[in-house]
PDB file of N, CA, C and O in Angstrom:
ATOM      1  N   UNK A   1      -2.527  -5.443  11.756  1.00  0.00           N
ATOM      2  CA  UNK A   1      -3.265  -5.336  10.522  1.00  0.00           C
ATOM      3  C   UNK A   1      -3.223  -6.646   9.737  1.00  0.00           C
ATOM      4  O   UNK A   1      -4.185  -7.220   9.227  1.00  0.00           O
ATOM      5  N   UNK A   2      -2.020  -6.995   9.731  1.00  0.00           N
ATOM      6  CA  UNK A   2      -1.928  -8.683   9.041  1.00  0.00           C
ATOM      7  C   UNK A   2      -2.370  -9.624   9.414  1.00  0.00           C
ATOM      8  O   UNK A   2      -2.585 -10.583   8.673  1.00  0.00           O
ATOM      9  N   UNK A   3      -2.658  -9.607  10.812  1.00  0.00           N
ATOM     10  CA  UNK A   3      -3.553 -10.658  11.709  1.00  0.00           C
ATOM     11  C   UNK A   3      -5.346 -10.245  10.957  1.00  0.00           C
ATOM     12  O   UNK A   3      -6.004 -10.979  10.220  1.00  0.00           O
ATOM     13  N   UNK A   4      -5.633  -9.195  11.349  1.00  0.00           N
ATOM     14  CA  UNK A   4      -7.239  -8.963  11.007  1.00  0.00           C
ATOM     15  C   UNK A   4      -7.128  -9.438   9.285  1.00  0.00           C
ATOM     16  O   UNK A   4      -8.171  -9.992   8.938  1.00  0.00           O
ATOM     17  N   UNK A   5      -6.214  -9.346   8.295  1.00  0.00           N
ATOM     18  CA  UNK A   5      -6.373  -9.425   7.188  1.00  0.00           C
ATOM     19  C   UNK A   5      -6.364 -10.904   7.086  1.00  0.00           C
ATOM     20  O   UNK A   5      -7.144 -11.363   6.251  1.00  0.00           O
ATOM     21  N   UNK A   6      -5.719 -11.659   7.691  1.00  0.00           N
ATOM     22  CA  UNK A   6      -5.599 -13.235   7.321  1.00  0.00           C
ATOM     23  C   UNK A   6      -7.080 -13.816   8.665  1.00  0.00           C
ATOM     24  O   UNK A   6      -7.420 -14.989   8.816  1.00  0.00           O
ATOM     25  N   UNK A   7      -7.580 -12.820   9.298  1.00  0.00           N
ATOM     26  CA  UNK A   7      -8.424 -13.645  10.489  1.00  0.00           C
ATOM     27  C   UNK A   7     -10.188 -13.228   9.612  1.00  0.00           C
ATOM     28  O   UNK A   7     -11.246 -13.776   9.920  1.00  0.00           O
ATOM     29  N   UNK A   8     -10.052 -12.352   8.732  1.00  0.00           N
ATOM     30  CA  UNK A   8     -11.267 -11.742   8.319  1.00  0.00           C
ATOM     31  C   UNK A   8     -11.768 -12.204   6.748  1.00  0.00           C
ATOM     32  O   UNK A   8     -12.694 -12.937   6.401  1.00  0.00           O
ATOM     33  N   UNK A   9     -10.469 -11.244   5.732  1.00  0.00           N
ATOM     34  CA  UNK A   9     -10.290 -11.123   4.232  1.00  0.00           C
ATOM     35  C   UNK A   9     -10.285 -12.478   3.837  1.00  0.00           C
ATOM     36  O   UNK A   9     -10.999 -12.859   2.909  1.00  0.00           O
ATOM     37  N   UNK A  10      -9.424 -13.358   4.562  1.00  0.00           N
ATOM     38  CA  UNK A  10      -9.257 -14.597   3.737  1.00  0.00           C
ATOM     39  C   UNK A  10     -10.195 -16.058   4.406  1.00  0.00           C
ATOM     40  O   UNK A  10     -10.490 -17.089   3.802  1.00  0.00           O
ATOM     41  N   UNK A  11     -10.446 -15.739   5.599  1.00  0.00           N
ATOM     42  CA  UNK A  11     -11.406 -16.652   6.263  1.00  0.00           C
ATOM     43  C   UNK A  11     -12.733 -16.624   5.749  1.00  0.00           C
ATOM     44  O   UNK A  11     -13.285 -17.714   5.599  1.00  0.00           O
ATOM     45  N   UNK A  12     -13.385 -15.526   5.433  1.00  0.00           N
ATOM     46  CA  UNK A  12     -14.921 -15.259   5.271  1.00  0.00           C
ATOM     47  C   UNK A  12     -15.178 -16.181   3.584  1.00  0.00           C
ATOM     48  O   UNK A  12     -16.222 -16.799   3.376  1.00  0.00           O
ATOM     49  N   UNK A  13     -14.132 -16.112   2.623  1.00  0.00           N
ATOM     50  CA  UNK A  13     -14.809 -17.220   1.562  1.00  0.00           C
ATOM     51  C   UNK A  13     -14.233 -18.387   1.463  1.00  0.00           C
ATOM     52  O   UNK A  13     -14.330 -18.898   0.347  1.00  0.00           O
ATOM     53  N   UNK A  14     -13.380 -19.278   2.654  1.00  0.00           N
ATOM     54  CA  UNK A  14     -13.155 -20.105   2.899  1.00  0.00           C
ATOM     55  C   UNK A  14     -14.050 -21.263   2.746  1.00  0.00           C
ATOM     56  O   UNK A  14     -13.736 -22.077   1.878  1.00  0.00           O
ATOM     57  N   UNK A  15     -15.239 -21.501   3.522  1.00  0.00           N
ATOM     58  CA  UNK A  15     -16.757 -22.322   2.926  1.00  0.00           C
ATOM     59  C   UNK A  15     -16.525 -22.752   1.319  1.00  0.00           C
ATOM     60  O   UNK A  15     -16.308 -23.826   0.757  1.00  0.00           O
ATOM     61  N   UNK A  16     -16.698 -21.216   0.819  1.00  0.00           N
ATOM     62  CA  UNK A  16     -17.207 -21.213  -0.625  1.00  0.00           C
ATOM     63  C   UNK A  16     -16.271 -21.940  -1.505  1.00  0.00           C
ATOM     64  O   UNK A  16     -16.437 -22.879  -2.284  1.00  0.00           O
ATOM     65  N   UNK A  17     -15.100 -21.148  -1.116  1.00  0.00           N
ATOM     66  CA  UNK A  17     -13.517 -21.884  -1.604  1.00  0.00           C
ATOM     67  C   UNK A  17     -13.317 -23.233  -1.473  1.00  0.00           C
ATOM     68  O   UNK A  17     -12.416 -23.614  -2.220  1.00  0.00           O
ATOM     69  N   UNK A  18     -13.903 -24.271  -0.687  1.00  0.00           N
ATOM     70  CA  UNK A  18     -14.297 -25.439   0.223  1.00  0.00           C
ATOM     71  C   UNK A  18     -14.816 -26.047  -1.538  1.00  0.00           C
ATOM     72  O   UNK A  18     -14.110 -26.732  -2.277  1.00  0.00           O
ATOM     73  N   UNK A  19     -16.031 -25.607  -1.797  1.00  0.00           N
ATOM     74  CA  UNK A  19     -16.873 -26.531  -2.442  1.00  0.00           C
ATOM     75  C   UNK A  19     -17.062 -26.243  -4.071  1.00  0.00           C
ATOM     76  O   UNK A  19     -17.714 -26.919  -4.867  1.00  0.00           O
ATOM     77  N   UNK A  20     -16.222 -24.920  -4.349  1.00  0.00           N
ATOM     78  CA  UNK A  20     -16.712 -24.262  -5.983  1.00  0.00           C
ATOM     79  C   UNK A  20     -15.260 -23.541  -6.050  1.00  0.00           C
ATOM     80  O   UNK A  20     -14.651 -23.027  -5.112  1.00  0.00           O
ATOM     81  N   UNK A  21     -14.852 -23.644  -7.471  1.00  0.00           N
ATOM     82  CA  UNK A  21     -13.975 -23.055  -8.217  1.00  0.00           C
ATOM     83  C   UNK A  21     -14.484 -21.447  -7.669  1.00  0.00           C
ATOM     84  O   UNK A  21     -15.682 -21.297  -7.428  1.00  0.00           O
ATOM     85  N   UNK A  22     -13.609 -20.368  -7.504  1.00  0.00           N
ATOM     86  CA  UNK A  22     -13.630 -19.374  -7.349  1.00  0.00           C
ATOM     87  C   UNK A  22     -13.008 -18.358  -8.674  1.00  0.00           C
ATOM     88  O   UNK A  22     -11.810 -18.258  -8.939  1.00  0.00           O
ATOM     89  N   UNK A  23     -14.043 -17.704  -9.356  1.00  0.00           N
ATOM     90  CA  UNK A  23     -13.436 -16.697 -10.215  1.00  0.00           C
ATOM     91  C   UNK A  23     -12.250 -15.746 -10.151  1.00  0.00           C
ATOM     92  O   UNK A  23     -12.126 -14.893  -9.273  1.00  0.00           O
ATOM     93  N   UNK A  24     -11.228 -15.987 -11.325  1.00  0.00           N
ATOM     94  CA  UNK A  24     -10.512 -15.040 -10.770  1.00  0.00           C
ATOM     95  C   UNK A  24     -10.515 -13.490 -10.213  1.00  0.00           C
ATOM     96  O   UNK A  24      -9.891 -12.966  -9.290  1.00  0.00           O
ATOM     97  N   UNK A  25     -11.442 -12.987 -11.121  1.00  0.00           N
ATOM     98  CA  UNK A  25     -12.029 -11.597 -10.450  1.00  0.00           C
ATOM     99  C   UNK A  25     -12.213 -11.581  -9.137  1.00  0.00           C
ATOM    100  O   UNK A  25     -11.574 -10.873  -8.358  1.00  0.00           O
ATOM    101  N   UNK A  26     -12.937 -12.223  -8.892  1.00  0.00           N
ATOM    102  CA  UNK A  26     -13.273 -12.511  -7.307  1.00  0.00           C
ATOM    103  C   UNK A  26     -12.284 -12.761  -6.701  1.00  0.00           C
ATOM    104  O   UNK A  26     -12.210 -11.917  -5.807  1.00  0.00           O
ATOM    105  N   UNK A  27     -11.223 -13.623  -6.635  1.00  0.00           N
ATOM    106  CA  UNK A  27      -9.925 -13.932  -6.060  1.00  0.00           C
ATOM    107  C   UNK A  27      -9.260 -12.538  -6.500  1.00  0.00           C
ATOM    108  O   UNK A  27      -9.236 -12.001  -5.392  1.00  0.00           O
ATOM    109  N   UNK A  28      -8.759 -11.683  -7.293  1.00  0.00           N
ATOM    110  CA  UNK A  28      -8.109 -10.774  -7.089  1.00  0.00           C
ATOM    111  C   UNK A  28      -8.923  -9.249  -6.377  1.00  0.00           C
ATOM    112  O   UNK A  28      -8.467  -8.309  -5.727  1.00  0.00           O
ATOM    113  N   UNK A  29     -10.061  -9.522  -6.788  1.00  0.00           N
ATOM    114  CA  UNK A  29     -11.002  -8.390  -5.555  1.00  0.00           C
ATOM    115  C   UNK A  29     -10.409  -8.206  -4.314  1.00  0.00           C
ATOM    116  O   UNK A  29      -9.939  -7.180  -3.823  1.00  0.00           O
ATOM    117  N   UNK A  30     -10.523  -9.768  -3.700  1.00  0.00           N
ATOM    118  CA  UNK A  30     -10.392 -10.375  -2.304  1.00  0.00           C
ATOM    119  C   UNK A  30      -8.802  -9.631  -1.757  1.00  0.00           C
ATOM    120  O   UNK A  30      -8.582  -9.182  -0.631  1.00  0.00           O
ATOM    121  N   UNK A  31      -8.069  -9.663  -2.647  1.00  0.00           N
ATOM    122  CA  UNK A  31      -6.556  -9.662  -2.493  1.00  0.00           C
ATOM    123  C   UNK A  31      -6.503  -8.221  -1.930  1.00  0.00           C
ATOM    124  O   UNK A  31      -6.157  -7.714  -0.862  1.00  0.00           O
ATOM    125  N   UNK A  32      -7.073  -7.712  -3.297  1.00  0.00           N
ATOM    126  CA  UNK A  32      -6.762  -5.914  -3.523  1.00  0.00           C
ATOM    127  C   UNK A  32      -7.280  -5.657  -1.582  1.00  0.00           C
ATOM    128  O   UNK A  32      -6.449  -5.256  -0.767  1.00  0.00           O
ATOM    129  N   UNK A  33      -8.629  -5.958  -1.221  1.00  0.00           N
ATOM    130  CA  UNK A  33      -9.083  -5.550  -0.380  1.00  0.00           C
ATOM    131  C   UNK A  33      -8.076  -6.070   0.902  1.00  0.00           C
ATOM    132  O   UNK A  33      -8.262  -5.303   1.847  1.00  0.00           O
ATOM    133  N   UNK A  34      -7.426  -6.750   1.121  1.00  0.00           N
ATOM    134  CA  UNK A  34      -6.611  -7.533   1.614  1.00  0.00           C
ATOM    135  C   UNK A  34      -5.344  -6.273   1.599  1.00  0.00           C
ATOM    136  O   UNK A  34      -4.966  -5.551   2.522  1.00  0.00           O
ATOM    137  N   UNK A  35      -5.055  -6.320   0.702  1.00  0.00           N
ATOM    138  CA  UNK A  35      -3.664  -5.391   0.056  1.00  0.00           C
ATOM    139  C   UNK A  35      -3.901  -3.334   0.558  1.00  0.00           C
ATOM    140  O   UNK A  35      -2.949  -2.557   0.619  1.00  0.00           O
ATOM    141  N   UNK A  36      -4.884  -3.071   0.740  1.00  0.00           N
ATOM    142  CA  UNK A  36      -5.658  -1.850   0.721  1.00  0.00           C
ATOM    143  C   UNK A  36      -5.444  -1.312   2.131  1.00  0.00           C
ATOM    144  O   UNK A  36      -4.979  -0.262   2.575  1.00  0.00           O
ATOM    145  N   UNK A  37      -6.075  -2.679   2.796  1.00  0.00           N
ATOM    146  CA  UNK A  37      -6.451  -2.776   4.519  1.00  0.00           C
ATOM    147  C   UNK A  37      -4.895  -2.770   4.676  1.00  0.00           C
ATOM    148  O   UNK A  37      -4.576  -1.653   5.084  1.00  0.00           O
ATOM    149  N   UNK A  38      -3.901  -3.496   4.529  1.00  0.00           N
ATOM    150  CA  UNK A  38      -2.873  -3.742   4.878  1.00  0.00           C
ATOM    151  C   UNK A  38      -1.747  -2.353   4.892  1.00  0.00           C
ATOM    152  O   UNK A  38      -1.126  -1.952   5.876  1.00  0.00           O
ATOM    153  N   UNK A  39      -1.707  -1.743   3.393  1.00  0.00           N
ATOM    154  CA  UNK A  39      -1.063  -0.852   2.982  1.00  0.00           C
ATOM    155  C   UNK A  39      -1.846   0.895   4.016  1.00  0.00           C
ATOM    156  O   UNK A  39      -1.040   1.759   4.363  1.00  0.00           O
ATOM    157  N   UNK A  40      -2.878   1.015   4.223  1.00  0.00           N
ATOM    158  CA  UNK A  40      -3.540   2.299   4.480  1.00  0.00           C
ATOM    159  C   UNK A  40      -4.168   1.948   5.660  1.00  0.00           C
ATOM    160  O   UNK A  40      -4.358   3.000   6.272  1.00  0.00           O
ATOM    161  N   UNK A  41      -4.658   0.849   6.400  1.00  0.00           N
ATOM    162  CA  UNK A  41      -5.537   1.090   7.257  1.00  0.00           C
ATOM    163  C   UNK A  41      -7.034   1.176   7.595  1.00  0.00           C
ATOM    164  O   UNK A  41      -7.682   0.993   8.626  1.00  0.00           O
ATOM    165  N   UNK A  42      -7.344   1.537   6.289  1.00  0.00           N
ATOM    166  CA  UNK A  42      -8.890   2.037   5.583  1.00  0.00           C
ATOM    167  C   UNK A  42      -8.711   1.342   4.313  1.00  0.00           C
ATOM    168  O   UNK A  42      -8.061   0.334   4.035  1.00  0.00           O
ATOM    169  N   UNK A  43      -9.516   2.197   3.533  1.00  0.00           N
ATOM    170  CA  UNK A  43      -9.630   2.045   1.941  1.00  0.00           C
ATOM    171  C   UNK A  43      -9.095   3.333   1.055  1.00  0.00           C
ATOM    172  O   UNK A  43      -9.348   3.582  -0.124  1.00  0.00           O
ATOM    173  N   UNK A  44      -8.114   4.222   2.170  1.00  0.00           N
ATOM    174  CA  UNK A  44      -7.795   5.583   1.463  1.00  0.00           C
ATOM    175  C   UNK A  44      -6.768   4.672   0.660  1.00  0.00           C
ATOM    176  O   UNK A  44      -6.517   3.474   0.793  1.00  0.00           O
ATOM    177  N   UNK A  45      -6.253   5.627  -0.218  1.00  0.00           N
ATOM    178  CA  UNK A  45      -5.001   5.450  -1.274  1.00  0.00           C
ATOM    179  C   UNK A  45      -3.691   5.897  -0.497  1.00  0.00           C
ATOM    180  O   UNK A  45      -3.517   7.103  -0.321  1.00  0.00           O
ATOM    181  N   UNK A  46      -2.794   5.015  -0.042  1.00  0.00           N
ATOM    182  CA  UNK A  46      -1.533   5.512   0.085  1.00  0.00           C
ATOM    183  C   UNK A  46      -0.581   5.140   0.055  1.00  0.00           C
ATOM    184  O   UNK A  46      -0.767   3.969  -0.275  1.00  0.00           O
ATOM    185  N   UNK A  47       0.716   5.316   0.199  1.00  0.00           N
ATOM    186  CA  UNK A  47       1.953   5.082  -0.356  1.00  0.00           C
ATOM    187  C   UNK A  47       2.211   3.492   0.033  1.00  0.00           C
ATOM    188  O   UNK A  47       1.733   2.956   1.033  1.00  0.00           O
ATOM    189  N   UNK A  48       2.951   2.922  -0.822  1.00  0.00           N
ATOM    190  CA  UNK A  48       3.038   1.220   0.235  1.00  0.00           C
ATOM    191  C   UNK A  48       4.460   1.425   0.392  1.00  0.00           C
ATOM    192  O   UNK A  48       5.247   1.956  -0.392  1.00  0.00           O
ATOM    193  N   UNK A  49       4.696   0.835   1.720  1.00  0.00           N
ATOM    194  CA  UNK A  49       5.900   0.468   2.433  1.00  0.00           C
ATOM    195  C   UNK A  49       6.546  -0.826   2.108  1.00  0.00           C
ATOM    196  O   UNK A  49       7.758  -0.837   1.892  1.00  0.00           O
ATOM    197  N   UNK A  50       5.921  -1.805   2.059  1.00  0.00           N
ATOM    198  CA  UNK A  50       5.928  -2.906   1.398  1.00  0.00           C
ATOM    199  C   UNK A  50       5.934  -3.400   0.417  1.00  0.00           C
ATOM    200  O   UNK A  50       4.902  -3.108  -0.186  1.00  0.00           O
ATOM    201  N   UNK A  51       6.956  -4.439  -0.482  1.00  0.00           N
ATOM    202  CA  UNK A  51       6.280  -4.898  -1.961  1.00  0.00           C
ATOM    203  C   UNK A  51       5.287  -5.342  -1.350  1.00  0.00           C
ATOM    204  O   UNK A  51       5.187  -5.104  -0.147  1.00  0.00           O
ATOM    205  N   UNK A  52       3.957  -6.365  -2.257  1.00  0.00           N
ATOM    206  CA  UNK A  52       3.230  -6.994  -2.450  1.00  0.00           C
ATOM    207  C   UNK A  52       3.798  -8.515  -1.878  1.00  0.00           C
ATOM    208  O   UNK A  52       3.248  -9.233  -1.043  1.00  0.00           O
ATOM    209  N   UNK A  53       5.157  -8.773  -2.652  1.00  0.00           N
ATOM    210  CA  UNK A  53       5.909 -10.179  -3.031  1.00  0.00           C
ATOM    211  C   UNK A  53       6.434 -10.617  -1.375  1.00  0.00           C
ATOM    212  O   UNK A  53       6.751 -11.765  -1.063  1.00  0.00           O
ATOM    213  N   UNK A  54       6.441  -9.469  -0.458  1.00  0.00           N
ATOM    214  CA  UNK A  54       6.989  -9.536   0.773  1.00  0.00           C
ATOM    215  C   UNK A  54       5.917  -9.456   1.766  1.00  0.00           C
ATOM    216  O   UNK A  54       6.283  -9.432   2.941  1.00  0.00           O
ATOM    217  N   UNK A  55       4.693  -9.411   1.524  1.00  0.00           N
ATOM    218  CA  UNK A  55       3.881 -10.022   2.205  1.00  0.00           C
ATOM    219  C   UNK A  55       2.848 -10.792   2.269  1.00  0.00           C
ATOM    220  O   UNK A  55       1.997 -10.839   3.157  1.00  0.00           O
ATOM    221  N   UNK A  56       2.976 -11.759   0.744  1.00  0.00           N
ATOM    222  CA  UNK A  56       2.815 -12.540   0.834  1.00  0.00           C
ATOM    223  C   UNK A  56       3.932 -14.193   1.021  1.00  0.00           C
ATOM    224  O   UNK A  56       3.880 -15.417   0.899  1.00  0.00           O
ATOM    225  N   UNK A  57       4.408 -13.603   1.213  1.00  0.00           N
ATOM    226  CA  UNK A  57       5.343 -14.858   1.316  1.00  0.00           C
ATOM    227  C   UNK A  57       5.413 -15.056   2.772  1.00  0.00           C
ATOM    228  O   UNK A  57       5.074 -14.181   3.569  1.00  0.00           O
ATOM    229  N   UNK A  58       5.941 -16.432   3.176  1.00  0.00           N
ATOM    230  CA  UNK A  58       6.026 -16.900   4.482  1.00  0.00           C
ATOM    231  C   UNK A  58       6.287 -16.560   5.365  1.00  0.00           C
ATOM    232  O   UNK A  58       7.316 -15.886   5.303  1.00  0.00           O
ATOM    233  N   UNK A  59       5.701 -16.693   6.742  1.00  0.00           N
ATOM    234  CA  UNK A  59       6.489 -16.134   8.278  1.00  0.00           C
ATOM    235  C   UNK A  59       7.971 -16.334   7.669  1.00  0.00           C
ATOM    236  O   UNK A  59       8.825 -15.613   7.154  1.00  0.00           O
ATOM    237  N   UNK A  60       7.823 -17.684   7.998  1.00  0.00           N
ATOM    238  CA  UNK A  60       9.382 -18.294   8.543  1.00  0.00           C
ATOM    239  C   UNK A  60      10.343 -18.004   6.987  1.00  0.00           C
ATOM    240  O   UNK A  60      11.550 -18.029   7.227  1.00  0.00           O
ATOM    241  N   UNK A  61      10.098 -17.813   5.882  1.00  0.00           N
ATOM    242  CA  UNK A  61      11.105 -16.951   4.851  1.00  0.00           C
ATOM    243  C   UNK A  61      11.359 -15.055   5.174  1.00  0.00           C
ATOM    244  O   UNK A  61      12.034 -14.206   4.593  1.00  0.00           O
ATOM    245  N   UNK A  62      10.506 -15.015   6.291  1.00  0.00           N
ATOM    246  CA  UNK A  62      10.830 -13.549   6.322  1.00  0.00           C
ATOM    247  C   UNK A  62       9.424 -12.755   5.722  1.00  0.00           C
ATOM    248  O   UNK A  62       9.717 -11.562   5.650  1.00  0.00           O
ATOM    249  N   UNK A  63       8.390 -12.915   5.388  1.00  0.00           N
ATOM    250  CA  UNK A  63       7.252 -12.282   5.279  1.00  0.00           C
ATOM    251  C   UNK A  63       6.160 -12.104   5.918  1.00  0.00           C
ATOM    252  O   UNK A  63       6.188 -12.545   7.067  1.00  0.00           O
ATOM    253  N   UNK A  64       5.349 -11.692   5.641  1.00  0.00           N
ATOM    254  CA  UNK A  64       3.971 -11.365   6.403  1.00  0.00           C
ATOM    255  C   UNK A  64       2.796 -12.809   6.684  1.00  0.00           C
ATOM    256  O   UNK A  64       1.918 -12.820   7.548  1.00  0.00           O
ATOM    257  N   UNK A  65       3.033 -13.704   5.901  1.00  0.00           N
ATOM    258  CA  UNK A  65       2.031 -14.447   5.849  1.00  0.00           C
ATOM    259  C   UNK A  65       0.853 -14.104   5.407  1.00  0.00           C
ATOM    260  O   UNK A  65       0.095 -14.521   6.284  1.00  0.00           O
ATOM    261  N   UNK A  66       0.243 -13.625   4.625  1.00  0.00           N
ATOM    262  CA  UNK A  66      -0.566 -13.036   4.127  1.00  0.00           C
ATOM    263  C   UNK A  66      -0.999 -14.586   2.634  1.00  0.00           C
ATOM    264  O   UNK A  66      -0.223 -14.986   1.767  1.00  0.00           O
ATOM    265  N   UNK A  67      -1.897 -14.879   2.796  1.00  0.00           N
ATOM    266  CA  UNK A  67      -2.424 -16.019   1.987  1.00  0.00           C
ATOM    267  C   UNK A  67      -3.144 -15.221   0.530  1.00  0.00           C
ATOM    268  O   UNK A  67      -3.627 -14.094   0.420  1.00  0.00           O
ATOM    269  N   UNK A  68      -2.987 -16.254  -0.413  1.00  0.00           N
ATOM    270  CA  UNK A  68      -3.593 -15.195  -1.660  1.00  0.00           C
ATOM    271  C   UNK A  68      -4.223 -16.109  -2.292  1.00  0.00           C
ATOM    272  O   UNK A  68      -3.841 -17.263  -2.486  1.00  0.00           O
ATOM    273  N   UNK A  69      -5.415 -15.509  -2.702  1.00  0.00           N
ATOM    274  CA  UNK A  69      -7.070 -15.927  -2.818  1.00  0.00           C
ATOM    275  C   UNK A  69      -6.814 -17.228  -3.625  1.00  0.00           C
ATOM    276  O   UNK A  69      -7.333 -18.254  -3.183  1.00  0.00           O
ATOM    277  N   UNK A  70      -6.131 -17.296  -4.668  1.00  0.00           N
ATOM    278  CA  UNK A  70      -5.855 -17.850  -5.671  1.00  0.00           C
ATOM    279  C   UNK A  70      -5.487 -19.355  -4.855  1.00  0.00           C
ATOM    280  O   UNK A  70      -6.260 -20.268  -4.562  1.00  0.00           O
ATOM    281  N   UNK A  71      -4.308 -19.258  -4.663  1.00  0.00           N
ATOM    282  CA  UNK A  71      -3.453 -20.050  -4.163  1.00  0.00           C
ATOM    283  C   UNK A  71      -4.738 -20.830  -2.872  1.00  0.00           C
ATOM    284  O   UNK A  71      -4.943 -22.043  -2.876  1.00  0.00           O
ATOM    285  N   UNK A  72      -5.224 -20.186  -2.203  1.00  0.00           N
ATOM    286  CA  UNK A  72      -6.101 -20.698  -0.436  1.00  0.00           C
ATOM    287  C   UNK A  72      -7.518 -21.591  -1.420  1.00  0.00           C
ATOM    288  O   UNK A  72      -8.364 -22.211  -0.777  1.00  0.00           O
ATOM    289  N   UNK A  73      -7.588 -21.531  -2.937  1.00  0.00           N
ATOM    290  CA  UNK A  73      -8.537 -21.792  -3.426  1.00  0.00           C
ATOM    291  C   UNK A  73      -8.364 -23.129  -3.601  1.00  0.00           C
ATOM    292  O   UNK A  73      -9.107 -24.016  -3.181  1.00  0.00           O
ATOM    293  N   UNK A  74      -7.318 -23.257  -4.262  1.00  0.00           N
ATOM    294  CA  UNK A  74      -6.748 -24.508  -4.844  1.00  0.00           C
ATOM    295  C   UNK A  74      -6.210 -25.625  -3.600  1.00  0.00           C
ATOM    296  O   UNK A  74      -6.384 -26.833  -3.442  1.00  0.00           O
ATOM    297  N   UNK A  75      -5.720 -24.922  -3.083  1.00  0.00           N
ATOM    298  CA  UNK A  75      -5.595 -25.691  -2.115  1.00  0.00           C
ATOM    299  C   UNK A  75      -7.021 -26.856  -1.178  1.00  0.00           C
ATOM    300  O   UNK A  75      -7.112 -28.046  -0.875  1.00  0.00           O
ATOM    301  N   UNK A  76      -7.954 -25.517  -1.027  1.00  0.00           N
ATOM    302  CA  UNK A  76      -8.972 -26.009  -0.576  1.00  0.00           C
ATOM    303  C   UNK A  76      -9.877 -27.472  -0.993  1.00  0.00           C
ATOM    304  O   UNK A  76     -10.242 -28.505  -0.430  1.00  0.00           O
ATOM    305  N   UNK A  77      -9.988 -26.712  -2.599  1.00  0.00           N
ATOM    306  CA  UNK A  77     -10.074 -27.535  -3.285  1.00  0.00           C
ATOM    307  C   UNK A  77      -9.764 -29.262  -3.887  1.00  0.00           C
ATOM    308  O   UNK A  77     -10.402 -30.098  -4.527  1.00  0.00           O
ATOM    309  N   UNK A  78      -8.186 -29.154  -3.141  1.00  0.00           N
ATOM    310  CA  UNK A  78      -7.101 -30.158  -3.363  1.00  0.00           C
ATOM    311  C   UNK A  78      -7.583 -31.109  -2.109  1.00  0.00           C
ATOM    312  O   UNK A  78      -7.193 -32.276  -2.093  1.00  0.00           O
ATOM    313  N   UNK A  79      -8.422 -30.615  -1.068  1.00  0.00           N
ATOM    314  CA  UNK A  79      -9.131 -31.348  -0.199  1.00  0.00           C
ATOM    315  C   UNK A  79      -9.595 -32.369  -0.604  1.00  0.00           C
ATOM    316  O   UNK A  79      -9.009 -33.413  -0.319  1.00  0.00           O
ATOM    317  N   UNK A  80     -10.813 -32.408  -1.411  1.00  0.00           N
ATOM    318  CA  UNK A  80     -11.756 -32.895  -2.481  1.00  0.00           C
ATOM    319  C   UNK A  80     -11.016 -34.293  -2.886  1.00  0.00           C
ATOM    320  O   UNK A  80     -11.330 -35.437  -2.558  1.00  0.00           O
ATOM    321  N   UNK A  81     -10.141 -33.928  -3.544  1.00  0.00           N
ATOM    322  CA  UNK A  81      -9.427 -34.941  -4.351  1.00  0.00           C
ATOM    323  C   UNK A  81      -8.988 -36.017  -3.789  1.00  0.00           C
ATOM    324  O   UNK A  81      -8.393 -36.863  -4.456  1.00  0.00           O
TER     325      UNK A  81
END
């Protein structure tokens, strides 16, 4: 599930993220949907097994790797510069 979420959720506004400031709305949309898929499978509502804080944080610290909209923006961005 963490593979399709970092190969799909966070790749597809990568481009956009590339060339324009990204709203935060939009960056936390991205997440939730990210966070949704991850926690349930679907888009049902269900219990999380996981904090949030533990999968986004690093393979190699012990997390999921899971990238967050915010953060993959700025970065992108930091290209530019």
């Amino acid at each position: 599930m963490v593979t399709l979420v970092n190969s799909v959720v966070t790749s597809i506004p990568t481009y956009t993220m590339q060339m324009q400031w990204i709203p935060q709305q939009v960056c936390d949309k991205l997440d939730l949907l990210g966070r949704q898929f991850i926690w349930s499978g679907n888009m049902d509502r269900k219990i999380n097994l996981v904090k949030w804080d533990m999968v986004i944080k690093k393979r190699k610290d012990g997390g999921l790797g899971v990238r967050v909209a915010r953060w993959q923006n700025i970065a992108l961005l930091g290209k530019l510069i």
